[in-house]
N, C-alpha and C positions, 0 to 999 in steps of 0.2 A: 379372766376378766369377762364380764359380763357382758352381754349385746345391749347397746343401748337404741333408741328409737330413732338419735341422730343420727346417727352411723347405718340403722337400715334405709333411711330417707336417701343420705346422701349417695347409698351405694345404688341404689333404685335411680337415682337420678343421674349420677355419671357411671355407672356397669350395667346395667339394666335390669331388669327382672330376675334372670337366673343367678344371678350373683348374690341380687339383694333375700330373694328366696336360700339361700345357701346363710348368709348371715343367719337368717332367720331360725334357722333348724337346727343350727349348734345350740338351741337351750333346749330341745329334749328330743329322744328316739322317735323315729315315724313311728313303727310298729305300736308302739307304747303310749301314741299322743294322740293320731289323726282320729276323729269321731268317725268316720263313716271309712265305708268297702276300701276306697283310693284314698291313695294320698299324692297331690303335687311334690314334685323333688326334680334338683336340678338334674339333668341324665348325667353328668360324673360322681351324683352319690347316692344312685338307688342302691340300696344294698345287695349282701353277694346271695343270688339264687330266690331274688322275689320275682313274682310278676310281673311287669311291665305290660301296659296297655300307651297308645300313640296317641296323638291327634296332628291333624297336619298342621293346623298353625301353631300347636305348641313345641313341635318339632323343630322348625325356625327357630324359636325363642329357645331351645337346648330344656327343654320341659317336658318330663314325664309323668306319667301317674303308676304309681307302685299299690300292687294289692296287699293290703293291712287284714290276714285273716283271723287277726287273734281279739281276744275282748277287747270291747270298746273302753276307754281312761273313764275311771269312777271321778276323781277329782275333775276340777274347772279350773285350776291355777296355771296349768301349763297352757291349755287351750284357750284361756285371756291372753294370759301374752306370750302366745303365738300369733292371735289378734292383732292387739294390738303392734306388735314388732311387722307382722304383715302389711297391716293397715299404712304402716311409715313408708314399706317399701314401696305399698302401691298411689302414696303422696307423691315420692319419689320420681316414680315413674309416670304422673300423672302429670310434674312437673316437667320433665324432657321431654313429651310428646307436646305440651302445650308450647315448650319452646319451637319445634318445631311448626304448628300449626303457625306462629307469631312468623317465622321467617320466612313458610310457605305467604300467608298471606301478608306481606310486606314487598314480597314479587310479582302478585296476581295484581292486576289492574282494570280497573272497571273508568273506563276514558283515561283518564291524565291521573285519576288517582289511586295510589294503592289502596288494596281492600280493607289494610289492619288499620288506613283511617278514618272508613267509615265507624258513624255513631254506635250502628248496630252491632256492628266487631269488637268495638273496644266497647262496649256493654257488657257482651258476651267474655273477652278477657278475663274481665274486672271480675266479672259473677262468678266465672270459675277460680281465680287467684282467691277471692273471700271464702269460697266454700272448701278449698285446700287448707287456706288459715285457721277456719273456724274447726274443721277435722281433726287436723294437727292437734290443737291445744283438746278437743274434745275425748281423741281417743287417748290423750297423756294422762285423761284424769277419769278414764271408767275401770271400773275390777268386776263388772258384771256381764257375762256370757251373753245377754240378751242386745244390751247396748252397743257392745264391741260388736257383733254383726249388724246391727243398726248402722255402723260407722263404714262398715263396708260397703252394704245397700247403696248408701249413700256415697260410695267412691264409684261405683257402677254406674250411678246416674252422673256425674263429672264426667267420668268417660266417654258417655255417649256423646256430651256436649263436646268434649274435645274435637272424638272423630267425626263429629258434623263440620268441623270448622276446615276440613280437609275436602268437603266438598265429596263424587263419588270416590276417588281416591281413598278416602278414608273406608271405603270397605271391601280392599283392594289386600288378596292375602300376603302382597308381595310389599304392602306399602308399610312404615312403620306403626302404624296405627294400630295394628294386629295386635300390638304388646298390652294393650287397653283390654284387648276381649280373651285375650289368655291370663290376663291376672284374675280377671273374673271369674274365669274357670280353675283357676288356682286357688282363691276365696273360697269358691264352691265346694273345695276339697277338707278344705282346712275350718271353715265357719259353720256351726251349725245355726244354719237361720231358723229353724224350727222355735213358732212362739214368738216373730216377730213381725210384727202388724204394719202391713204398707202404707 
């Protein structure tokens, strides 16, 4: 049975990132797919007798990077959707850090009133709930390399907004938030943004 985009979304959002990265990679081999030197993989499925390189916040999140020495994939079909199946997991995940931010500021108070009901807050909600939605349906309907990382770009910039809404905390390697800047570095693995215009 095939992966579908629901099912990396949903797994991103209740298992987290390593999980929903694990969905992800059952439609083709690392060795065989990733564009560039590394490839992200959950640490229970680097393969037997690759490289392995660390990083401390993707360690937390059970996230490795595996050296890919063999030619780089001449097709683009696996590498779209790996995109896109990615792209849902890190909706996913966009989406349970944002819940978080919601419940964080629903307990912070500025006088008598909680923060998540100031104007500017639930602004700021709203704008990132629309650009999740507008994602979602966006990256359901591209098959080209250039715009699937466009889609990601663009989940990178939601993140940030997230982890502003956490205040310093949000850049805090121990706070949840970290799962925002290791997907990205997981993107960066798997997306070749080369030829994509900011």
């Amino acid at each position: 049975m095939s992966t579908s985009m629901l099912e990396c979304e949903q797994t991103g959002r209740e298992e987290g990132l390593a999980a929903g990265l694990a969905k992800v990679l059952t439609v083709a081999a690392v060795a065989d797919t990733a564009p560039g030197p590394y490839a992200a993989v959950p640490v229970g499925d680097v393969p037997g007798g690759a490289a392995v390189r660390t990083h401390s916040l993707a360690d937390i999140e059970g996230i490795v990077f595996v050296e890919c020495p063999g030619e780089r994939p001449r097709g683009t079909y696996h590498l779209v959707e790996i995109g896109r199946l990615l792209a849902a997991v890190r909706l996913g995940l966009l989406r349970r850090t944002l819940d978080l931010a919601v419940e964080h500021l629903t307990n912070r108070f500025a006088g008598e009133e909680a923060l998540i009901r100031k104007q500017l807050i639930i602004g700021s909600v709203a704008d990132v709930m629309a650009g999740v939605e507008m994602l979602r349906a966006y990256a359901r309907s591209q098959q080209d390399p250039v715009t699937v990382a466009d889609v990601h770009t663009q989940i990178d910039a939601l993140g940030w907004q997230v982890a502003q809404m956490f205040g310093a905390a949000g850049y805090l390697a121990d706070h949840p938030a970290r799962a925002l800047y290791v997907s990205a570095l997981v993107a960066g693995t798997w997306i070749d943004k080369e030829g994509v215009k900011a």
